[in-house]
C-alpha positions, -999 to 999 in steps of 0.1 A, spaced: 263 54 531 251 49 567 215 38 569 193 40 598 164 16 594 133 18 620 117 -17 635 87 -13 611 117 -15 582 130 -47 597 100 -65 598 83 -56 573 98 -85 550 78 -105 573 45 -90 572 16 -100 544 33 -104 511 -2 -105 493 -5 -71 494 16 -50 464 24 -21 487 44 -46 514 59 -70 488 74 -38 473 92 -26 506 102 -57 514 122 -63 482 135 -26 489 143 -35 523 161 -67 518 178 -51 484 194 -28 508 203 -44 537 222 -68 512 242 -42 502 252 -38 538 260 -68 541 283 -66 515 296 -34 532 288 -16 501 267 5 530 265 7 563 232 -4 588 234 16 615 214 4 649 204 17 682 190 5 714 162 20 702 157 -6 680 161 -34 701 136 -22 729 112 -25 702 119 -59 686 115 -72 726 79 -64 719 78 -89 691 58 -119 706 59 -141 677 90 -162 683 97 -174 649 94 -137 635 113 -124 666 143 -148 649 138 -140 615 139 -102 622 170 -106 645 188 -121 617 181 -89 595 192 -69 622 229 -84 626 239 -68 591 240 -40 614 280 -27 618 276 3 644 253 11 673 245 47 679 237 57 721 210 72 733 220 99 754 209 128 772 209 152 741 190 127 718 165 124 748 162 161 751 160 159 715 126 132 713 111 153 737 109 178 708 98 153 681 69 146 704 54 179 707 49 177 669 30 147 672 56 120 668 52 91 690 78 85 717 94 59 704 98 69 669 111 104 681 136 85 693 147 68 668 146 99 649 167 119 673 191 92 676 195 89 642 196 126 641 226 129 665 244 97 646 245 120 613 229 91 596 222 97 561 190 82 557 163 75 581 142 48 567 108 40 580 75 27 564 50 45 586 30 68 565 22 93 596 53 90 606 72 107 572 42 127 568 50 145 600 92 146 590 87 166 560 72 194 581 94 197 610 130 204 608 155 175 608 190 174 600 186 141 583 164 132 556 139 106 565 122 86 534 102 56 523 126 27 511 109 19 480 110 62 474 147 62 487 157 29 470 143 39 437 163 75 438 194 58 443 195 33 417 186 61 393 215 84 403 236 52 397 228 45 365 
């Protein structure tokens, strides 16, 4: 299983645990990326990714999230046909970076896209994607039914 896991995925076990909605990612998030750890799956990362932790200002975080992020086993490029392939993300609406995260992910054959941002799915399910792109708690929850 090779999972593709957007910025807002990696630090969202950082955020405000107070609230139900972001304790419940965040114990789907880190459920999974333990299992790539373990290699039972694979976390799959771009430069995509990195560009946007840079923009993390909060040192301590910026460490924390890091040391999610080196679970990761395999970097997937942004080249000229993911580029091309944002470029048609964003006329749906998607913002530039996350269309291309999607594309990249898109061109890595990934087989999930994981992201938390509501809009963000919202917009997946109506546009056509060769990858399916889900909530983790949503995707998470699937899984350990079909396993069981």
């Amino acid at each position: 299983m090779r999972i593709y896991m957007d910025a807002c995925c990696l630090n969202r076990p950082f955020d405000d645990l107070s609230q139900e909605r972001i304790k419940l990612e965040s114990e789907a998030i880190l459920s999974i990326l333990s299992r790539c750890q373990s290699r039972r799956w694979s976390l799959v990362g771009s430069p995509v990714i990195d560009l946007e932790l840079g923009k993390i200002t909060n040192v301590e975080k910026l460490k924390k999230v890091r040391m999610l992020y080196t679970v990761k086993n395999e970097i997937l490029p942004v080249d000229l046909n993911a580029t091309q392939r944002a470029n048609e993300f964003q006329q749906y609406g998607i913002k530039t970076v996350d269309s291309l995260h999607l594309a990249v992910a898109e061109f890595g054959g990934v087989d999930i896209f994981l992201t938390t941002d509501d809009n963000f799915l919202k917009i997946t399910k109506r546009i056509q994607i060769k990858i399916k792109a889900e909530n983790p708690v949503t995707w998470f929850m699937e899984v350990l039914k079909n396993e069981h």
